[in-house]
C-alpha positions as CSV (number, residue, x, y, z in Angstrom):
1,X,60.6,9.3,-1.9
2,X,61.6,12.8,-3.2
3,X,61.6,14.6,-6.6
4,X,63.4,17.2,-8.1
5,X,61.6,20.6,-9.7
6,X,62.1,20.9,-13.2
7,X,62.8,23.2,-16.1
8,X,62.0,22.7,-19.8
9,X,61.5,24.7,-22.8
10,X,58.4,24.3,-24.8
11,X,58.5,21.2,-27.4
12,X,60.6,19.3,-25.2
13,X,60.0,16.0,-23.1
14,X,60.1,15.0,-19.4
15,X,60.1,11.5,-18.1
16,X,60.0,11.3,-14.3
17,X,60.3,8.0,-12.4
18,X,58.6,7.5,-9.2
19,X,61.1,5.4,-7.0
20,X,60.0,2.8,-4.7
21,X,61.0,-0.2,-2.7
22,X,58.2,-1.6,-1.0
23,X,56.8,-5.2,-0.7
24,X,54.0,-6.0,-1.3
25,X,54.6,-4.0,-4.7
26,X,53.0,-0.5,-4.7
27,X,50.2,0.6,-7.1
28,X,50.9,4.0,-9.0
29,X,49.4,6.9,-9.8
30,X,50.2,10.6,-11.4
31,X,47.9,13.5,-10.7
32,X,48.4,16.8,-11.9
33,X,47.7,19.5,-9.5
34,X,43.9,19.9,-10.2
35,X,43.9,16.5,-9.1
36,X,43.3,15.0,-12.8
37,X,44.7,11.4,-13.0
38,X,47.7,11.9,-15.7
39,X,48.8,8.0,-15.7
40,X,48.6,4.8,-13.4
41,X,52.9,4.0,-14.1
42,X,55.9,4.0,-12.3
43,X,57.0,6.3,-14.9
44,X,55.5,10.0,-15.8
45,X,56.1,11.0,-19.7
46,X,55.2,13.9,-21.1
47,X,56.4,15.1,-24.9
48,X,55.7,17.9,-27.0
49,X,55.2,20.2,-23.5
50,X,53.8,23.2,-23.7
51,X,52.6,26.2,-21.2
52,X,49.6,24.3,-20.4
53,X,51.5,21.0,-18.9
54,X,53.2,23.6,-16.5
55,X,52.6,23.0,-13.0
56,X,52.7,20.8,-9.9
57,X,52.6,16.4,-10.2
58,X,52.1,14.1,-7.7
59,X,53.1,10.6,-7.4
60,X,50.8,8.4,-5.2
61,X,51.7,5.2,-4.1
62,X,50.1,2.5,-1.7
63,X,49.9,-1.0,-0.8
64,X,48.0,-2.7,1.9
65,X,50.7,-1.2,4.2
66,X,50.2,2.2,3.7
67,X,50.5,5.3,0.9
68,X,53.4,7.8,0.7
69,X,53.5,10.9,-2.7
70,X,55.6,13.2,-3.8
71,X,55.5,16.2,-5.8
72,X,57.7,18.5,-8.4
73,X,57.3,21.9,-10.1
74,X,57.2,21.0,-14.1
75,X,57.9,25.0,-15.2
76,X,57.6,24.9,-19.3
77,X,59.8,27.8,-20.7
78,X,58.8,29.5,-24.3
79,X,60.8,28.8,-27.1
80,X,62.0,31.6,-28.8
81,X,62.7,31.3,-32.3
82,X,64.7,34.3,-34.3
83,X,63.4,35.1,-37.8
């Protein structure tokens, strides 16, 4: 399992998707990098971002087997508007 840094401008929206085969199934979960639970899906979607969802998420997975993660760099660029 690996994912890919990204790079968005502010008011934008990022969907991630935390790939797995595994059997029994895998349970989910997205933590940002204070380790606050962000959602228990396969899938990780953010809208509207802004400088305050910039940062490091991991995805944790486990079964009865085992548990494997992976993380990415979410950088959230300004948006510059001309007058």
């Amino acid at each position: 399992m690996q994912l890919q840094n990204l790079s968005k401008v502010a008011g934008e929206q990022v969907s991630v998707d935390c790939k797995v085969i595994a059997f029994p199934e895998v349970d989910y979960k997205w933590s940002y990098y204070n380790g606050t639970i962000v959602t228990n899906n396969r899938q990780l979607k953010l809208t509207s971002l802004k400088a305050g969802n910039e940062g490091y998420y991991t995805c944790h997975v486990n079964n009865i087997f085992g548990s494997n993660e992976a993380s990415f760099f979410l950088r959230v660029k300004g948006n510059i508007k001309l007058l």
